[in-house]
C-alpha positions in Angstrom: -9.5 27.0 15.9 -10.1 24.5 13.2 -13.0 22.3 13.2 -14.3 19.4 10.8 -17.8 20.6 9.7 -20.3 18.0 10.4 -21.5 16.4 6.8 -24.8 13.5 6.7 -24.3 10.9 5.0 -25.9 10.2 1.6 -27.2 7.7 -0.6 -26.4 6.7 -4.3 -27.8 4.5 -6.8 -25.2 6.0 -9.0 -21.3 4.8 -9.3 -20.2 8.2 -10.5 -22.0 10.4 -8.2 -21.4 8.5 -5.0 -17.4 8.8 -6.5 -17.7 12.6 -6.7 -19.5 12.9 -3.6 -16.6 11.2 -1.9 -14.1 12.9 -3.9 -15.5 16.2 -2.8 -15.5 15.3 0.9 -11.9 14.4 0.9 -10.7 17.0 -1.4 -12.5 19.7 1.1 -10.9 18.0 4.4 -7.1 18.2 3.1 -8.3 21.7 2.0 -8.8 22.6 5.5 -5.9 20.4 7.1 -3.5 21.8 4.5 -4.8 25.5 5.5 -4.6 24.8 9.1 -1.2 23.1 9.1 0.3 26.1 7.3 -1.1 28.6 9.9 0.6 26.8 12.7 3.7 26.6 10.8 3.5 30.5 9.8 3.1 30.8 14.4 -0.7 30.8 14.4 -1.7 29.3 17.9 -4.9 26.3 18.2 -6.0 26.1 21.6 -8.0 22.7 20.9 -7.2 20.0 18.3 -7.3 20.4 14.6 -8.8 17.3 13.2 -10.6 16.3 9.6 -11.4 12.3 8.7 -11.4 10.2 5.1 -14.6 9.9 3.5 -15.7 6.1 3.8 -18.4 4.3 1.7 -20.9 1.7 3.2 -22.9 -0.9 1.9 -26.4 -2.5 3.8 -27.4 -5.7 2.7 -30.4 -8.3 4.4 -29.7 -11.0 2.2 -26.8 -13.5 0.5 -28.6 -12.9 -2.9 -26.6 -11.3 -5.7 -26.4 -10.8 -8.9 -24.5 -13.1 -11.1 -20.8 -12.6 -11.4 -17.8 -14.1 -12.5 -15.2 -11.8 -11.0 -14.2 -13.0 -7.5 -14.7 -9.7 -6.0 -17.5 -7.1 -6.3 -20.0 -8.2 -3.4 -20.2 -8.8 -0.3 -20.1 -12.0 1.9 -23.7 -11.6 3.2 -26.1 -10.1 5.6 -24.5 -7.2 7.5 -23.0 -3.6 7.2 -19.9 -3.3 5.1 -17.4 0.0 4.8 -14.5 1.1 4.3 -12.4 4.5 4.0 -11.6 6.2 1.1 -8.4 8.6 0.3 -7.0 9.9 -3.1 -9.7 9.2 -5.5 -7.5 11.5 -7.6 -5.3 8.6 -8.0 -7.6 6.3 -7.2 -10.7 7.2 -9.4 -11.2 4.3 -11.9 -10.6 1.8 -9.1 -12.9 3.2 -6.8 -15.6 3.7 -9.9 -15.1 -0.2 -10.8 -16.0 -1.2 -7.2 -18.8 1.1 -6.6 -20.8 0.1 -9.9 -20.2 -3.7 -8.9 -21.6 -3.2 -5.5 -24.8 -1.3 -7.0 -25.0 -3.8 -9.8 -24.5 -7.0 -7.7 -26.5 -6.0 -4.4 -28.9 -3.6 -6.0 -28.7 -1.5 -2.8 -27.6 2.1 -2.2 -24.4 2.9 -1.7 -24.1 5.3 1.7 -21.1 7.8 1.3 -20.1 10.3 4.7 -17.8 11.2 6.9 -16.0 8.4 8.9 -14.3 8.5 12.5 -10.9 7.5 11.0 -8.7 10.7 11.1 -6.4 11.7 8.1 -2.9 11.8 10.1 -1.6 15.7 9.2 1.6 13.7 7.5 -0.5 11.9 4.5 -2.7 15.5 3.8 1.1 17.1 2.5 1.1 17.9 -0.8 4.3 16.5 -2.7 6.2 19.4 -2.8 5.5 20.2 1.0 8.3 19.8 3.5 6.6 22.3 6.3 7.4 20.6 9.6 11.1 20.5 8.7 11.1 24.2 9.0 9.9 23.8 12.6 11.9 23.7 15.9 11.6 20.8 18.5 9.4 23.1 20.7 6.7 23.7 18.0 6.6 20.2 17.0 6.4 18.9 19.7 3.3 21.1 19.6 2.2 20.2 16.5 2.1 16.3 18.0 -0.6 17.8 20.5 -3.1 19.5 18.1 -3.1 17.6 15.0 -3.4 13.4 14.4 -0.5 11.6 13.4 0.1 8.1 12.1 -2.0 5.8 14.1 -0.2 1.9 13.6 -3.6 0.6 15.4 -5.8 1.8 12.1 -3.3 0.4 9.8 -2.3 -2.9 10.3 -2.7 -6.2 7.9 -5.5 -7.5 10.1 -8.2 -7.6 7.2 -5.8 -8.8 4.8 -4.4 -11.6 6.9 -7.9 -12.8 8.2 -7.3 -12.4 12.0 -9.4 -8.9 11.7 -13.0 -9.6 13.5 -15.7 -6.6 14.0 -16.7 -6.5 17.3 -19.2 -3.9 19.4 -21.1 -3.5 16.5 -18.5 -2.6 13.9 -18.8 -2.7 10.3 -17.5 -5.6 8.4 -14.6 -4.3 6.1 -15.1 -3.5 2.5 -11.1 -3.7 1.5 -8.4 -5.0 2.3 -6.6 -1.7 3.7 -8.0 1.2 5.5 -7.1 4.8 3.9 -4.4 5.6 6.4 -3.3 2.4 5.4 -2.9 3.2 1.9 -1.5 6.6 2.6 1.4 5.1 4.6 2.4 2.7 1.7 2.1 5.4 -0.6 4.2 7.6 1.4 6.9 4.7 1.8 6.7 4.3 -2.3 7.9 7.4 -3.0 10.6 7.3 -0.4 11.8 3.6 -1.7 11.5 3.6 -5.2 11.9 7.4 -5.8 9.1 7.4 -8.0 5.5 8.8 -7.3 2.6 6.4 -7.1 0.6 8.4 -9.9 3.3 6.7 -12.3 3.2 2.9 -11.1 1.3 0.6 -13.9 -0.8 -2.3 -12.9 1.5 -5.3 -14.5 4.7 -5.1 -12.1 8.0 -6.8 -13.6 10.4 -7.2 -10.1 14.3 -8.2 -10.3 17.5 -8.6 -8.2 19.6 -8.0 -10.2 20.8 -3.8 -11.3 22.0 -5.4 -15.6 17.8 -6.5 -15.9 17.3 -2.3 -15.0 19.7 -1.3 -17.5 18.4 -3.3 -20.1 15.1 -1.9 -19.4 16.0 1.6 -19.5 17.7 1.1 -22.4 14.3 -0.7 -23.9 12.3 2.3 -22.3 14.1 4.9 -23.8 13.9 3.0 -27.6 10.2 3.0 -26.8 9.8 6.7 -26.5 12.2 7.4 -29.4 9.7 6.3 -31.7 7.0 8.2 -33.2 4.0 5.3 -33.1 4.0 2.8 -29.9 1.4 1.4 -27.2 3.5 2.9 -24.7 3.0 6.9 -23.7 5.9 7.7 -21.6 9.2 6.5 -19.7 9.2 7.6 -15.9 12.8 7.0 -14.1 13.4 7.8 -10.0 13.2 11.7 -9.4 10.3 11.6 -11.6 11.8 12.2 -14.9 9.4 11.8 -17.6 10.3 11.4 -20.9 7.4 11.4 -23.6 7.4 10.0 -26.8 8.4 11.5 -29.7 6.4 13.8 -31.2 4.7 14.2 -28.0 4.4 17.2 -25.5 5.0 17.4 -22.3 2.4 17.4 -19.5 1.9 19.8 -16.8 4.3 18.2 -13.8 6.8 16.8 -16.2 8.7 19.8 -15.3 9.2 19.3 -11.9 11.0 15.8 -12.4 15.0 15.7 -11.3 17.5 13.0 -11.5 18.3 12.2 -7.8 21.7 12.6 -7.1 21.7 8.7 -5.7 19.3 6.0 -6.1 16.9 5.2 -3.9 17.1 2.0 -2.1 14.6 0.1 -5.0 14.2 2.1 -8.0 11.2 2.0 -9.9 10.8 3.0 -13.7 7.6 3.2 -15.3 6.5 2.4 -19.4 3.3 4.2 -18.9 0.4 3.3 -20.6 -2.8 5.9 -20.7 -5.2 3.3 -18.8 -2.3 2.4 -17.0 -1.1 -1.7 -17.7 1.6 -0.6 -19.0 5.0 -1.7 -17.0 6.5 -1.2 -13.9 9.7 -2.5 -13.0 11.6 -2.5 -9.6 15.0 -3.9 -9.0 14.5 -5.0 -5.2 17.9 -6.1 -4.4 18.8 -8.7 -2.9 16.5 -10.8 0.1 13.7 -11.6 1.0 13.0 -8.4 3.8 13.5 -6.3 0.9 10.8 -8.5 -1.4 8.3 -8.6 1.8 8.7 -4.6 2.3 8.4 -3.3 -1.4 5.2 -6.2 -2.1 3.2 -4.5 1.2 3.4 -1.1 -0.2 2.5 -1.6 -3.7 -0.3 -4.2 -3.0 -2.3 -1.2 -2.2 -2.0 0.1 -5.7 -4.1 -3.3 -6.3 -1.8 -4.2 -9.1 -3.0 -6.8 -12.1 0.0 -9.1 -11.3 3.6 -9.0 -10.3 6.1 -11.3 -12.0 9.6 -12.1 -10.6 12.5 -12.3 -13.1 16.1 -12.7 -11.3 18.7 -15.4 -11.2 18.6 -18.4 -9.3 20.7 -21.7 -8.3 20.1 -24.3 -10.2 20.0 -27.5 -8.1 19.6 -30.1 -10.8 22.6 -31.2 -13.0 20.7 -31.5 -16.0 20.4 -28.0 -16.0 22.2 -25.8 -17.7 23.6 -21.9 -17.3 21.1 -20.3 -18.3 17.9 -22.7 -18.4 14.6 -20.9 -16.7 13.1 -22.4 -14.0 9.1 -21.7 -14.0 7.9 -21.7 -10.3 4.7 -24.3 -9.6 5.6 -24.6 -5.8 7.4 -22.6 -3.2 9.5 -24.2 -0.3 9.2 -21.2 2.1 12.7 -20.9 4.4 12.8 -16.8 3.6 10.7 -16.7 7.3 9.5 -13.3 6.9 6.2 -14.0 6.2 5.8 -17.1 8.7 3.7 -15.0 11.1 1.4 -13.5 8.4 1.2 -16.6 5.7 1.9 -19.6 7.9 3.8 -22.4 6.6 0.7 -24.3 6.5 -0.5 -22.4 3.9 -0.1 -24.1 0.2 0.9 -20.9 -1.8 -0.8 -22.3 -5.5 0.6 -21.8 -8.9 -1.9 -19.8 -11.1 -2.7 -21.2 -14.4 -3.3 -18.1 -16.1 -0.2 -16.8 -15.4 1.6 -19.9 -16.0 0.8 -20.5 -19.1 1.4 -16.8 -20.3 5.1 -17.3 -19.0 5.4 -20.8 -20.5 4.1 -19.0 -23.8 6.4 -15.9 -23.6 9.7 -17.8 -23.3 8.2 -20.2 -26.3 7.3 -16.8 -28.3 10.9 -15.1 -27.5 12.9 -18.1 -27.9 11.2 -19.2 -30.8 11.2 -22.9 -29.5 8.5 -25.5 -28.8 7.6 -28.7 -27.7 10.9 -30.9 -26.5 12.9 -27.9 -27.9 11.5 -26.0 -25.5 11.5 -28.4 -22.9 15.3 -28.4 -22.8 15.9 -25.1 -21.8 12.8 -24.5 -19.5 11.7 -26.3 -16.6 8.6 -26.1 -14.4 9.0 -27.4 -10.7 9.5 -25.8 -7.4 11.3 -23.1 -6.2 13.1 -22.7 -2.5 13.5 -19.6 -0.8 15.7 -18.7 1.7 17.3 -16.1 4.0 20.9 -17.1 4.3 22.9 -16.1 1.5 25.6 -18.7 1.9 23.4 -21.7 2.5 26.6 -23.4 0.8 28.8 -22.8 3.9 26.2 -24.3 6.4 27.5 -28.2 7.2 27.5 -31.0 5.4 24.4 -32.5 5.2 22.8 -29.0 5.1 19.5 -27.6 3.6 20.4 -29.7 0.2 18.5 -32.6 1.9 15.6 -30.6 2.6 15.5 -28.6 -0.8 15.8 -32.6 -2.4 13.1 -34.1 -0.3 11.1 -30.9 -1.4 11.8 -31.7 -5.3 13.5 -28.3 -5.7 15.3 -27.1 -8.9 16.2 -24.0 -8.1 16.9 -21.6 -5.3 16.5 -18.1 -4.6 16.1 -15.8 -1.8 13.0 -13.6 -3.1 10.3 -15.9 -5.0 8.7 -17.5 -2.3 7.9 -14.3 -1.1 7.1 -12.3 -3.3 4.4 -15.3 -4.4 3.3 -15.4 -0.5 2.6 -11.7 -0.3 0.7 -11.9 -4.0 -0.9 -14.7 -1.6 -1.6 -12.6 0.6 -2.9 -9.6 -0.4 -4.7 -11.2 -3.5 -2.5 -10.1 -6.2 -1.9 -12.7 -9.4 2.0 -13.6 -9.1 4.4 -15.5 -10.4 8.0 -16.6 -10.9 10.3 -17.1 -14.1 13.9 -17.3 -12.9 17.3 -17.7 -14.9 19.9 -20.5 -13.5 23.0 -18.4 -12.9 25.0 -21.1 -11.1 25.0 -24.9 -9.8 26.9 -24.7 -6.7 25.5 -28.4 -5.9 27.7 -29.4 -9.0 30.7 -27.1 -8.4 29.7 -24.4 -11.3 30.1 -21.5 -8.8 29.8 -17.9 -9.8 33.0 -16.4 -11.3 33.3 -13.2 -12.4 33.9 -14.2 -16.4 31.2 -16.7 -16.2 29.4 -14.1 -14.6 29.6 -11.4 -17.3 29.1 -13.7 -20.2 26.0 -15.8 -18.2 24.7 -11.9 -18.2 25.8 -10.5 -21.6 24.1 -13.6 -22.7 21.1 -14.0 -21.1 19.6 -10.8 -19.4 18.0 -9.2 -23.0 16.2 -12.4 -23.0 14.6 -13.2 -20.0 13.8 -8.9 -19.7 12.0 -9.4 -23.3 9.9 -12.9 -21.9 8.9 -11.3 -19.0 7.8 -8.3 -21.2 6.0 -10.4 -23.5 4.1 -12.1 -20.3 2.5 -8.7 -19.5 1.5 -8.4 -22.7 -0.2 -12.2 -22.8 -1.7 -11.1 -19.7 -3.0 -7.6 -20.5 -5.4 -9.6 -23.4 -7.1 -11.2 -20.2 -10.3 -10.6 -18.9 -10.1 -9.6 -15.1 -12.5 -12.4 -14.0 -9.9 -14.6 -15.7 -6.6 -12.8 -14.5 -8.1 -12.3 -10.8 -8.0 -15.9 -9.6 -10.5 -17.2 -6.9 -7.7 -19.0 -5.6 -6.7 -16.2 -4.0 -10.1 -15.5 -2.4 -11.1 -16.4 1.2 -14.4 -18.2 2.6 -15.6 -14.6 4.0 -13.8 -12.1 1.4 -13.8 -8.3 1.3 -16.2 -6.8 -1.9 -12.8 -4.6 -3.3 -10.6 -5.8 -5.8 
């Protein structure tokens, strides 16, 4: 039999210790839910249940005084008991340390750090190269259902994140947005998507729809680490492969990295910087389901900001094939989001990153002023979910998408913005004009390939130079308050 041993909570004045304190009690309850898994999978029999919980970290406060602070996150809302859970400060360390010394520093109170109640479902305590309950029959995993906890969907759902979540019976008001099982699951659902682990995603997130932006940035990726001197440390494609620079050696699980013998369904690659705003890109195919699902598992990385680069309809005929289209307003027909991010909900440009996409297509076009004017345009940006809006009859959503002021029209912008909405992460929206079926330029295949041959090296290199405008930001200035509610968790 297997049992969690009991552990008091302490108190910290210190953002490091509290950290390895926490980082101890997690790494010794996998320990023990690793050892105990393996038992029962070698035939060892548990006659009661073998259970272990996430660390959490909580924060008292009697007062709405803090210290000052420009960021929009770091304290809490006021008077009250705050917490939340805690898993892989491995990969989470320099986050967790960052939140931790703005709690101490804005509330001047300890920080308690224990055992919670939430149980680490057996599934999210596998190491990455374990595969043990696929060597089990049905009767011993059925079993295995009975002694050990498995993915609860009550302890992770988007309550906190959407607002609706309320503490009630004396609970503790949340600290973050996400619980740990919560992150674990998205985690889990990374690797299995994007066929890349976590460890390797970068804070600045480049997303596309189309497969030629990916193999331009491969091809970039792998100039990068040809070079001998460069900001970037490494180029990370699906299956893990890691190529290092030049000159450089490989690091201990490089070696386990394989080309998958077919892509997963949203391939990631990775331009890996050491503090890690480097570059992550992820061609999301096409839709807005695939934008939603992809944007809820990577928000709990609690990315910088996530840009969207793909190809749009132009709806104007002043534009050209292509002009760029920089999003300032969403018209929301993708419907996946409705029920989380009503329709009532303004989604608002950010100036920040605005003016950093603005100022990349100027610095990669080498145009300004009305020069610049006549090949970009700001304005809004509709999103829907039916392909072939074309085919619908005459009058069809054209009169909505003109009522709305739309110039262009996608099927992933709007929610990808929504769910940077959502889940407070900086977006935004620089799109290409790839056809103007309003003014009979349809896409043919040898407009097609020259639009792309054209155009693709382009728009990859503004959206580059964007991360790069926004890397020189401070966080208080990247992290809008715009994106922060009336009662807002203390995390990032």
């Amino acid at each position: 039999m297997s049992r969690r041993t009991v552990t008091a909570t302490q108190t910290f004045t210190d953002a490091q210790a509290a950290l390895n304190h926490a980082t101890a009690l997690y790494d010794s309850a996998v320990t023990r839910l690793r050892k105990a898994l393996h038992a029962f999978v070698g035939g060892r029999n548990y006659h009661s249940r073998v259970s272990e919980c996430y660390p959490c970290v909580r924060v008292r406060t009697d007062t709405v005084a803090r210290a000052d602070s420009r960021l929009s996150y770091g304290f809490v809302a006021g008077p009250g008991v705050y917490e939340t859970t805690l898993t892989r400060p491995d990969l989470f360390r320099d986050y967790y340390l960052e939140q931790f010394t703005l709690l101490l520093s804005n509330h001047r109170v300890a920080l308690e750090i224990g055992p919670s109640s939430e149980p680490i479902p057996v599934h999210f305590s596998l190491a990455d190269q374990d595969h043990l309950e696929g060597s089990l029959n049905n009767e011993r995993r059925l079993l295995m259902r009975d002694l050990f906890d498995l993915p609860d969907l009550a302890a992770m759902d988007d309550g906190i994140a959407n607002g609706t979540f309320e503490p009630h019976g004396g609970q503790a008001h949340p600290l973050s947005l996400f619980t740990a099982a919560r992150v674990d699951y998205s985690l889990h659902r990374l690797r299995h998507y994007t066929g890349t682990a976590p460890e390797h995603f970068q804070n600045f997130l480049l997303f596309t729809n189309y497969q030629f932006y990916i193999d331009e940035f491969i091809r970039l990726g792998r100039e990068q680490m040809a070079l001998k001197k460069g900001e970037y440390a490494a180029f990370v494609e699906p299956g893990n492969v890691v190529t290092r620079r030049s000159g450089t050696r490989p690091l201990p699980g490089d070696e386990l990295g394989s080309p998958p013998p077919r892509l997963p369904q949203m391939p990631a690659y990775h331009l890996v910087r050491p503090d890690r705003t480097g570059i992550t890109m992820v061609n999301i195919g096409i839709g807005p389901a695939n934008a939603k699902n992809i944007t809820d598992h990577i928000a709990v990385l609690r990315p910088h900001a996530w840009l969207m680069l793909g190809h749009c309809a132009g709806l104007r005929n002043t534009q050209q094939l292509g002009d760029y289209v920089l999003a300032h307003g969403y018209v929301r027909e993708d419907h996946v989001l409705d029920e989380e991010v009503p329709l009532w909900v303004p989604i608002p440009p950010l100036a920040e990153i605005q003016l950093a996409l603005e100022q990349a297509v100027a610095d990669v076009t080498q145009l300004k002023g009305y020069e610049l004017k006549r090949i970009l345009r700001t304005g809004t940006v509709a999103s829907t979910d039916n392909r072939n809006w074309e085919l619908l009859p005459h009058p069809g959503p054209e009169r909505r998408f003109s009522q709305s002021r739309a110039v262009a029209l996608d099927m992933e912008s709007a929610t990808i913005a929504a769910n940077g909405f959502r889940f407070r992460v900086p977006y935004g929206t620089l799109l290409c004009v790839s056809d103007k079926p309003l003014h009979g330029e349809i896409k043919l295949p040898g407009m097609a390939n020259k639009f792309y041959r054209e155009r693709v090296d382009q728009h990859l290199r503004i959206g580059m130079r964007a991360v790069e405008l926004l890397r020189r930001l401070r966080q208080d200035q990247l992290h809008s308050r715009k994106l922060r509610s009336f009662a807002e968790v203390a995390f990032q």
